[in-house]
VMD Tcl script that draws the C-alpha trace (Angstrom):
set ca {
  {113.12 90.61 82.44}
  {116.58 90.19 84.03}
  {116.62 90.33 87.63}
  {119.27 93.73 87.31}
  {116.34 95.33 85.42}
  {113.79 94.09 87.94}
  {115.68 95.48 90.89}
  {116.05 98.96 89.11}
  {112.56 99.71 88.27}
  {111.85 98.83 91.86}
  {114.40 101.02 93.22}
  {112.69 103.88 91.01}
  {109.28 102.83 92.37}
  {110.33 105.46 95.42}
  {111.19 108.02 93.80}
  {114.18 109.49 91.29}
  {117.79 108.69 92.22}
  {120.93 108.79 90.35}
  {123.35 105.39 89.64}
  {125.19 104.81 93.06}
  {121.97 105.57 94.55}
  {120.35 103.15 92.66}
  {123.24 100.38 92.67}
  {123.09 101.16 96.78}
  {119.09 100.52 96.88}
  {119.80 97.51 94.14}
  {122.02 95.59 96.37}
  {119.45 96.46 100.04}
  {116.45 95.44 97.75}
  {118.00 92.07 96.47}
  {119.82 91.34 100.21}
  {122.84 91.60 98.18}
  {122.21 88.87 95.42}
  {122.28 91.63 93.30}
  {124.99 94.39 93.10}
  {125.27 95.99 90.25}
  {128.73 97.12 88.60}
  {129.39 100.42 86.61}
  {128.77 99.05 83.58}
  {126.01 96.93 83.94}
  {124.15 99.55 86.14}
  {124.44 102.05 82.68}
  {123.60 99.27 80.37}
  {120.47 98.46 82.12}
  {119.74 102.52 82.25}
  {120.30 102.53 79.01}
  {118.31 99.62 77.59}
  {115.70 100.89 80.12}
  {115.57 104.46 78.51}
  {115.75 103.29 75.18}
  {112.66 101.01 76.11}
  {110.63 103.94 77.56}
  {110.40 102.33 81.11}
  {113.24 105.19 82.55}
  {113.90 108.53 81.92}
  {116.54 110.87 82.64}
  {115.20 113.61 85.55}
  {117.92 115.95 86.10}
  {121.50 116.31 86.31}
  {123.92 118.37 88.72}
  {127.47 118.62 89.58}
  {128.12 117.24 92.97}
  {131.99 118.02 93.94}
  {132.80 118.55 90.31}
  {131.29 115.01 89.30}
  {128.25 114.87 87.35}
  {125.50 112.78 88.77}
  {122.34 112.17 86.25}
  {119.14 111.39 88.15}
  {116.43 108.81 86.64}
  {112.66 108.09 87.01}
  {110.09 105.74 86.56}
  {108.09 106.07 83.88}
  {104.34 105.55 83.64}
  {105.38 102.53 81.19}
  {107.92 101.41 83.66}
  {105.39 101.06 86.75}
  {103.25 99.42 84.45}
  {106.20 96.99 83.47}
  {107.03 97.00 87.28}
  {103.44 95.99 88.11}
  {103.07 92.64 85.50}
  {106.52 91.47 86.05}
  {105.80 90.97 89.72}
  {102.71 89.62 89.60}
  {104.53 87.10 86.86}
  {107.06 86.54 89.26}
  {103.99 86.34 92.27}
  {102.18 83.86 90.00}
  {104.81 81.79 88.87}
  {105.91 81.19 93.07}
  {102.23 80.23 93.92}
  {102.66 77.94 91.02}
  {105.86 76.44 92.51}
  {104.68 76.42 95.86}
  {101.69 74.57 95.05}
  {104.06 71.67 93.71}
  {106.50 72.02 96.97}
  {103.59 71.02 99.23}
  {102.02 68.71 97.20}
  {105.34 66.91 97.03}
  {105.58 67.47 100.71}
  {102.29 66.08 101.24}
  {102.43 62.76 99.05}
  {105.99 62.22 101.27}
  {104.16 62.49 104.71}
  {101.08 60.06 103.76}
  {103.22 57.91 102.07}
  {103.83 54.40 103.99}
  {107.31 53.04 103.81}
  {107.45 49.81 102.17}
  {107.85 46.76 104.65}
  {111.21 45.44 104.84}
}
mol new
graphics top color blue
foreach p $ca { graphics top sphere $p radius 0.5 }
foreach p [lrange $ca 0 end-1] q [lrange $ca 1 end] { graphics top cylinder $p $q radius 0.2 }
display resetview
């Protein structure tokens, strides 16, 4: 799952919002490595919709601007849920390796010169 996808299901984890909110909550969730544009925001949406893991809530007309609110889906917690712990697994896995290497480098003896 791309990371832009990631960060939008989890910014739908708290609740419905509509697409600046969820760029806004995008951007504070990822400390900024992720801020989504326009167009990628609605591309994710859509793909998201299409995939079952979104849905459309509600719309209104704030200031003469429509603003179209979304929501989590049950498939889209579940889809929330297993790409984390992937992502939870996957850094254990990696960690494991860090401080092994770490390890090996502090008990290893320099060679005599």
């Amino acid at each position: 799952m791309r990371d832009q996808s990631l960060f939008v299901l989890a910014s739908l984890a708290s609740g419905e919002r509509h697409g600046y909110g969820i760029a806004q909550d995008t951007e504070e969730l990822s400390e900024g490595r992720v801020r989504l544009t326009a167009g990628t925001l609605y591309g994710a949406l859509n793909r998201l919709t299409d995939e079952g893991l979104v849905a459309e809530s509600r719309e209104e007309v704030v200031e003469g601007r429509r603003r179209r609110y979304y929501r989590l889906t049950a498939a889209g917690e579940t889809a929330l849920a297993e790409e984390t712990e992937r992502l939870r697994s996957m850094a254990a896995a990696l960690s494991a390796r860090a401080s092994a290497a770490r390890r090996r480098r502090t008990t290893t003896k320099p060679a005599p010169a």
